[in-house]
MARFIMI-224449 format. One record per residue: chain; residue in three letters; residue number from 1; z, x, y of N, C-alpha, C, O in turn. Coordinates in Angstrom, 3 decimals. Each point is the difference from the previous one (the first is absolute). Layout:
// MARFIMI-224449
@mol->A type->ALA seq->NUM n.z->Z n.x->X n.y->Y ca.z->Z ca.x->X ca.y->Y c.z->Z c.x->X c.y->Y o.z->Z o.x->X o.y->Y;
...
//
This chain:
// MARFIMI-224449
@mol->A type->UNK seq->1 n.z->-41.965 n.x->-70.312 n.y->-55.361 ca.z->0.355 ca.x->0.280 ca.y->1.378 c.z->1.161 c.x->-0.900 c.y->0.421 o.z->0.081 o.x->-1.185 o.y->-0.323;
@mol->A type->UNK seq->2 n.z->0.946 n.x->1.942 n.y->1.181 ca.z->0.902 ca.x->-0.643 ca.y->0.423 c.z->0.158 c.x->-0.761 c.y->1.538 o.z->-0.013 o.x->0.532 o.y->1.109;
@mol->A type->UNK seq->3 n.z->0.166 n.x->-1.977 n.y->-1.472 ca.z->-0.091 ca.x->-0.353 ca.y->1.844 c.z->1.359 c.x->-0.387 c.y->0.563 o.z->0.974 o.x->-0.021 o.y->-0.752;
@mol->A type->UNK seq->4 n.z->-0.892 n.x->-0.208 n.y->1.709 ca.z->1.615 ca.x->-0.318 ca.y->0.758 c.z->0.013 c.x->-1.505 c.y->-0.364 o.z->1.155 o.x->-0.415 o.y->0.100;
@mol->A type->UNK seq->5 n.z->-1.984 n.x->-0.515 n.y->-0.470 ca.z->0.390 ca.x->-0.967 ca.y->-0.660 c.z->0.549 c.x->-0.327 c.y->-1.701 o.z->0.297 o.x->-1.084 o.y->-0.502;
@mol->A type->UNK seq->6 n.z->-0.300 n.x->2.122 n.y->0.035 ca.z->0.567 ca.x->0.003 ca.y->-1.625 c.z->1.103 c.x->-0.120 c.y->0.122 o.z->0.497 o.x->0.654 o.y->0.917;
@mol->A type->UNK seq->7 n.z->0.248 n.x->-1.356 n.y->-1.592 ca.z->1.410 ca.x->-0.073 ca.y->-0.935 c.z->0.333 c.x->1.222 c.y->-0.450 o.z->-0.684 o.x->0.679 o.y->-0.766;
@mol->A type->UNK seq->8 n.z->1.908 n.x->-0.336 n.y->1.313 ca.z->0.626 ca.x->1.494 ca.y->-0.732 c.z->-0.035 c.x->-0.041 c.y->-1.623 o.z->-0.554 o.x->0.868 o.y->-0.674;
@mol->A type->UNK seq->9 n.z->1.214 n.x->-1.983 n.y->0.151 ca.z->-0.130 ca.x->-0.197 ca.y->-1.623 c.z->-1.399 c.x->0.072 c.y->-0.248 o.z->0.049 o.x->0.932 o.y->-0.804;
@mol->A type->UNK seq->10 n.z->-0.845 n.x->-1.113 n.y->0.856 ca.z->-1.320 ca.x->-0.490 ca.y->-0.484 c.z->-0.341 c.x->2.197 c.y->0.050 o.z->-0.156 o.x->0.958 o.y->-0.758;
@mol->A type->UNK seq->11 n.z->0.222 n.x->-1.300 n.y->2.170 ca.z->-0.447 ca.x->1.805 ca.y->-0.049 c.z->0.649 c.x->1.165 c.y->-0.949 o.z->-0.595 o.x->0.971 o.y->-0.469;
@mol->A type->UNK seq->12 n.z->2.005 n.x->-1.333 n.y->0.306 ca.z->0.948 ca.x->0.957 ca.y->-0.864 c.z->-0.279 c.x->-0.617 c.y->-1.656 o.z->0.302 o.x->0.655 o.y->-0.998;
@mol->A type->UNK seq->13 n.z->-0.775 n.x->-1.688 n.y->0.964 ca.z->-0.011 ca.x->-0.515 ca.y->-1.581 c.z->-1.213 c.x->0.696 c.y->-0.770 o.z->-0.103 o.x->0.438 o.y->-1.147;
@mol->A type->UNK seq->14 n.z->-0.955 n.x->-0.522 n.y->2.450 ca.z->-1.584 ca.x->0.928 ca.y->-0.487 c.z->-0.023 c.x->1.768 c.y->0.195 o.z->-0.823 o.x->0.718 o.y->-0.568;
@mol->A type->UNK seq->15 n.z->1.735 n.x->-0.300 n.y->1.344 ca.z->0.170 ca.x->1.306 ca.y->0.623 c.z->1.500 c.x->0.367 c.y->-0.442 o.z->0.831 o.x->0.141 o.y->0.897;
@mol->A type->UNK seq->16 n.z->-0.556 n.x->-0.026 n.y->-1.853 ca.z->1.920 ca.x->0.553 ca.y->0.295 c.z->0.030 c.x->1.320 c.y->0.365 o.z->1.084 o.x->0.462 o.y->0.354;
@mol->A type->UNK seq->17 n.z->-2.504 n.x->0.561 n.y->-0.375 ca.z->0.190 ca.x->1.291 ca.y->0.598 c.z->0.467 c.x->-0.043 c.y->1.685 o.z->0.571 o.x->0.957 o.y->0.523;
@mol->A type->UNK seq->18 n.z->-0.920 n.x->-2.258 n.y->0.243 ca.z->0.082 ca.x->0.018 ca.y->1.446 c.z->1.626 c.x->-0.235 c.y->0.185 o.z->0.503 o.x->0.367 o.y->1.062;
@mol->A type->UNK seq->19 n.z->0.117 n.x->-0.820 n.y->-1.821 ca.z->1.699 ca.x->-0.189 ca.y->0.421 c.z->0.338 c.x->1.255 c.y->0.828 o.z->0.104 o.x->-0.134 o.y->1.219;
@mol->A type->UNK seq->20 n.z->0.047 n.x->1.158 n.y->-1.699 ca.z->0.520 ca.x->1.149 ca.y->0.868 c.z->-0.441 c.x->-0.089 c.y->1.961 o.z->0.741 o.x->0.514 o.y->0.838;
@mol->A type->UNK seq->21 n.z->-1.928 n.x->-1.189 n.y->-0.505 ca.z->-0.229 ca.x->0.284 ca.y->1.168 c.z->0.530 c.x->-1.403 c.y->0.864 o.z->0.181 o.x->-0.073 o.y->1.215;
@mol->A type->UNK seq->22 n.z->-0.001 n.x->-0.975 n.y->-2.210 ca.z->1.107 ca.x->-1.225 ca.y->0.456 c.z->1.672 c.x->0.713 c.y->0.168 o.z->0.699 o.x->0.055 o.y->1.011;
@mol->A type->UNK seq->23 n.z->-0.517 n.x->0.257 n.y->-1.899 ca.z->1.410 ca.x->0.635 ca.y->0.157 c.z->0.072 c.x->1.056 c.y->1.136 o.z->1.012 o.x->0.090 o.y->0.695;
@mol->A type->UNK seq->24 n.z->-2.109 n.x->0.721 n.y->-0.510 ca.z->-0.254 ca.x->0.843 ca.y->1.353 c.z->0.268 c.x->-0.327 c.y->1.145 o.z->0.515 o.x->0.642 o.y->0.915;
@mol->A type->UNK seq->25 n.z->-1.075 n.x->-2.233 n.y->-1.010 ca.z->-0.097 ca.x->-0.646 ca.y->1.027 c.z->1.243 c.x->-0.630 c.y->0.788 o.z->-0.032 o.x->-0.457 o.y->1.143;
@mol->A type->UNK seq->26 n.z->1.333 n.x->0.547 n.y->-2.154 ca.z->1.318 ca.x->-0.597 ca.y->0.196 c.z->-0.125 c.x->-1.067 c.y->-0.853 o.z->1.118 o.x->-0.455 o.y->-0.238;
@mol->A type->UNK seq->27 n.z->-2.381 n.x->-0.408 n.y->-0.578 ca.z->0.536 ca.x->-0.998 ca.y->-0.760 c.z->-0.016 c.x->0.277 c.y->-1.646 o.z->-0.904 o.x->0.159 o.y->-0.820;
@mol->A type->UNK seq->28 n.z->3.107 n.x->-0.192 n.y->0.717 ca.z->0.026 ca.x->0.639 ca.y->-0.910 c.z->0.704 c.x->-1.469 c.y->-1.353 o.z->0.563 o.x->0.045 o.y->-1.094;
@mol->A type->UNK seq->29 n.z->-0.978 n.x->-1.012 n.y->1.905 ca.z->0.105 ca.x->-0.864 ca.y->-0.681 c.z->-1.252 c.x->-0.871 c.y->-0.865 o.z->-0.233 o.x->-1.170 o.y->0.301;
@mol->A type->UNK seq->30 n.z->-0.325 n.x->1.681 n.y->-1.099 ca.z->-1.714 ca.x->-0.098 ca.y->-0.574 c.z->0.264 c.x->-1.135 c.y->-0.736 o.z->-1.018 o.x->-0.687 o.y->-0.084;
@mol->A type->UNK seq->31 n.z->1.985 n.x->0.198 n.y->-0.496 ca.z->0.166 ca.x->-1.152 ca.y->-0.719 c.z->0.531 c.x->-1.205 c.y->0.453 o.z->-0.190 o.x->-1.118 o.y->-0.480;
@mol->A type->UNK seq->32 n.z->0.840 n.x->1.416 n.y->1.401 ca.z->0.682 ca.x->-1.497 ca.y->0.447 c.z->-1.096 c.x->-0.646 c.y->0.890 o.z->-0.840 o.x->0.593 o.y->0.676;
@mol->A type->UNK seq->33 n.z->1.013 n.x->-1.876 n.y->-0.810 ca.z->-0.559 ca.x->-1.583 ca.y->0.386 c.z->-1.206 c.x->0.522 c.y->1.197 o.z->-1.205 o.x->-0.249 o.y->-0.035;
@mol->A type->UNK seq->34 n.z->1.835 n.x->0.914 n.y->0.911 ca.z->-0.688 ca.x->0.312 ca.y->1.294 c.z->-1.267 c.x->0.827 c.y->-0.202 o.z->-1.137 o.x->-0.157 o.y->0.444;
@mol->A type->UNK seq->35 n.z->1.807 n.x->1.330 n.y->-1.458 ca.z->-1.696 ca.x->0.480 ca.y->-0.507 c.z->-0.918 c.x->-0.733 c.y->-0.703 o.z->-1.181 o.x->-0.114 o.y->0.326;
@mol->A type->UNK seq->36 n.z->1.781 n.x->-0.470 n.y->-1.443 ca.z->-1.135 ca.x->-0.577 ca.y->-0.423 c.z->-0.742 c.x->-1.006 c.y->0.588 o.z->-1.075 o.x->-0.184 o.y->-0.571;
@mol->A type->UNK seq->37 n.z->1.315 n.x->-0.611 n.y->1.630 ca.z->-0.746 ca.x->-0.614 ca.y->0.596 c.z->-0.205 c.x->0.005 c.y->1.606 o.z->-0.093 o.x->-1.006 o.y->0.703;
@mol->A type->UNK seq->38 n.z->0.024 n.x->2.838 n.y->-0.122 ca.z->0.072 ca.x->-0.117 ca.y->0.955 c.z->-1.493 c.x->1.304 c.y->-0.006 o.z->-0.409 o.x->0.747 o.y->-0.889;
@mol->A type->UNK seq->39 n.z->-0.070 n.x->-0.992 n.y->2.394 ca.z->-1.743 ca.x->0.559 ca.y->0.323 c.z->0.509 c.x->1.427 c.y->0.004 o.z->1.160 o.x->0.400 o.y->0.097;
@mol->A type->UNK seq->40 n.z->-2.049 n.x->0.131 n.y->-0.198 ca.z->0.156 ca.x->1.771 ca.y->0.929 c.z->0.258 c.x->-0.201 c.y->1.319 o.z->1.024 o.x->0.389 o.y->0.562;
@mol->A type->UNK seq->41 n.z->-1.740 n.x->-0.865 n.y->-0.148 ca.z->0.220 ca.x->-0.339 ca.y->1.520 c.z->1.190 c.x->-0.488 c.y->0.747 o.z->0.348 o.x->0.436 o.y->1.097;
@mol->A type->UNK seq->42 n.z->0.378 n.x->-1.575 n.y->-1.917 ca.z->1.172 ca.x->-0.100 ca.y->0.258 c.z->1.393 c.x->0.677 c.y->-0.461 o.z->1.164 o.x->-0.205 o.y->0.343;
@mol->A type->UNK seq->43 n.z->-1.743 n.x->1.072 n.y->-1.236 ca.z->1.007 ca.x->1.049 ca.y->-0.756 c.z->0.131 c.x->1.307 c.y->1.186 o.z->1.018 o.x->0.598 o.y->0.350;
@mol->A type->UNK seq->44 n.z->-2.439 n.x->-0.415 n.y->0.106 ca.z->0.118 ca.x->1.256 ca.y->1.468 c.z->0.702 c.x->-0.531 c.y->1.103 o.z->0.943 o.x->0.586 o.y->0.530;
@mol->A type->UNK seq->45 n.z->-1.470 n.x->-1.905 n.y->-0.101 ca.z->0.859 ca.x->-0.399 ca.y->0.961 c.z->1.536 c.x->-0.280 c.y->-0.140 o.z->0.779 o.x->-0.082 o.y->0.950;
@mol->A type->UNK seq->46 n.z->-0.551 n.x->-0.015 n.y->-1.890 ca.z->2.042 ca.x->-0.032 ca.y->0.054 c.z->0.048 c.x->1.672 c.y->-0.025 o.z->0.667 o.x->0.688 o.y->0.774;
@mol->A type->UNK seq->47 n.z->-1.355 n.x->-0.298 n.y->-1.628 ca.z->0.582 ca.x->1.758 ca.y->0.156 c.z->-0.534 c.x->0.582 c.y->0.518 o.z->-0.338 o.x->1.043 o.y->-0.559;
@mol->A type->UNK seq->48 n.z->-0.156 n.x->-1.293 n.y->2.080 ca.z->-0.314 ca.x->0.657 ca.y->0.770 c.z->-1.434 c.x->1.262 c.y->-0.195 o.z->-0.072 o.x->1.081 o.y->0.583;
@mol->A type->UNK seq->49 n.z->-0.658 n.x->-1.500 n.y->-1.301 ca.z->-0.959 ca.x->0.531 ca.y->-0.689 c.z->-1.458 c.x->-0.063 c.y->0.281 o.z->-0.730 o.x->-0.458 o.y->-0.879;
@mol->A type->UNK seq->50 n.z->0.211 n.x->0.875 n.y->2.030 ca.z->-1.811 ca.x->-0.078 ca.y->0.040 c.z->-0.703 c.x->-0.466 c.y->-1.177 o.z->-0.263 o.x->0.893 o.y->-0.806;
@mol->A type->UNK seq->51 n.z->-0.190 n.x->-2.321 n.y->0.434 ca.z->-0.697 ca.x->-0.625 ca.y->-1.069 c.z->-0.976 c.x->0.899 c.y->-0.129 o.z->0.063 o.x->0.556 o.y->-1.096;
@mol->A type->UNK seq->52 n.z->-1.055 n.x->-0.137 n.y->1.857 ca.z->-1.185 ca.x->0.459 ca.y->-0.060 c.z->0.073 c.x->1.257 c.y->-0.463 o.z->-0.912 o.x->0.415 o.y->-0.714;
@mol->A type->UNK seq->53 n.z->1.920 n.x->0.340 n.y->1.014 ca.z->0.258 ca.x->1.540 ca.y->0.013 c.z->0.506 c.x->0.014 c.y->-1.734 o.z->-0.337 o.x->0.781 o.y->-0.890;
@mol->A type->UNK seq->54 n.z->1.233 n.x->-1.923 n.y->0.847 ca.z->0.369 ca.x->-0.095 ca.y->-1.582 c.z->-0.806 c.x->-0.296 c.y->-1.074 o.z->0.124 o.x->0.530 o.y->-1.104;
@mol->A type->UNK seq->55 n.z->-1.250 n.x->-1.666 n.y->1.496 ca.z->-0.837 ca.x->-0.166 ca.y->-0.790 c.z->-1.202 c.x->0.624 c.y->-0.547 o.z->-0.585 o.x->-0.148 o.y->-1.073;
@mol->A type->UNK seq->56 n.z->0.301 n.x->1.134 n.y->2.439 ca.z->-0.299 ca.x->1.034 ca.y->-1.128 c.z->0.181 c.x->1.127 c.y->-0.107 o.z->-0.875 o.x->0.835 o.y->-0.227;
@mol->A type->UNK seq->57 n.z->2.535 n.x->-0.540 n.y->0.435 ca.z->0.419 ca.x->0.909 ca.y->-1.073 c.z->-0.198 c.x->-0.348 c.y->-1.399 o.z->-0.471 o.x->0.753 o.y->-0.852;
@mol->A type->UNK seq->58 n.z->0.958 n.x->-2.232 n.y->0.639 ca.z->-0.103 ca.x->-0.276 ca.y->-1.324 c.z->-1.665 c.x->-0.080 c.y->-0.420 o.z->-0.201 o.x->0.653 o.y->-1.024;
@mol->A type->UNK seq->59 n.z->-0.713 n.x->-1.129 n.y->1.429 ca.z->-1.124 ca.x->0.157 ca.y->-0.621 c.z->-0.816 c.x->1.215 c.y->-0.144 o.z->-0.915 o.x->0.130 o.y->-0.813;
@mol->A type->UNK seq->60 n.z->1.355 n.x->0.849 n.y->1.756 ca.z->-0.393 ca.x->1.873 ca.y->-0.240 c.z->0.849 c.x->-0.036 c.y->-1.863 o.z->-0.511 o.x->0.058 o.y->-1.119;
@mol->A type->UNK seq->61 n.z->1.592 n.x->-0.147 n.y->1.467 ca.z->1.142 ca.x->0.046 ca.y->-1.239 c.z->-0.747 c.x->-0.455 c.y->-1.375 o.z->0.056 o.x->0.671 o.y->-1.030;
@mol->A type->UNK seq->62 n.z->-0.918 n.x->-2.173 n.y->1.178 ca.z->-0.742 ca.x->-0.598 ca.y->-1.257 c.z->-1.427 c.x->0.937 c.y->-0.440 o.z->-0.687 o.x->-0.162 o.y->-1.009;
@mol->A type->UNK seq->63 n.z->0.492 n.x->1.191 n.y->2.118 ca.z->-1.742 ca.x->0.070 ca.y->0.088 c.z->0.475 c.x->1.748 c.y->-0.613 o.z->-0.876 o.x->0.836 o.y->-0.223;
//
């Protein structure tokens, strides 16, 4: 299960099927510095993105 406190890297390193709905999201930068050590939560809030609404898109997406 995915929470708004995970690390984008951590989530994309165990999941690489979920990249497509990060890139959806406008973040089309999955590798640089900021993803790998930045939350879901703070990845929605720069891109303007409902955490809650995103998080589980992505965990419908895992299930």
């Amino acid at each position: 299960m995915i929470t708004k406190d995970m690390i984008i890297g951590d989530i994309l390193d165990n999941n690489p099927e979920l990249a497509p709905h990060f890139l959806e999201m406008g973040m089309h930068c999955l590798g640089c510095p900021s993803a790998r050590g930045e939350t879901v939560e703070d990845a929605c809030a720069v891109h303007g993105v409902d955490a809650d609404e995103f998080i589980a898109t992505l965990n419908e997406a895992l299930n």
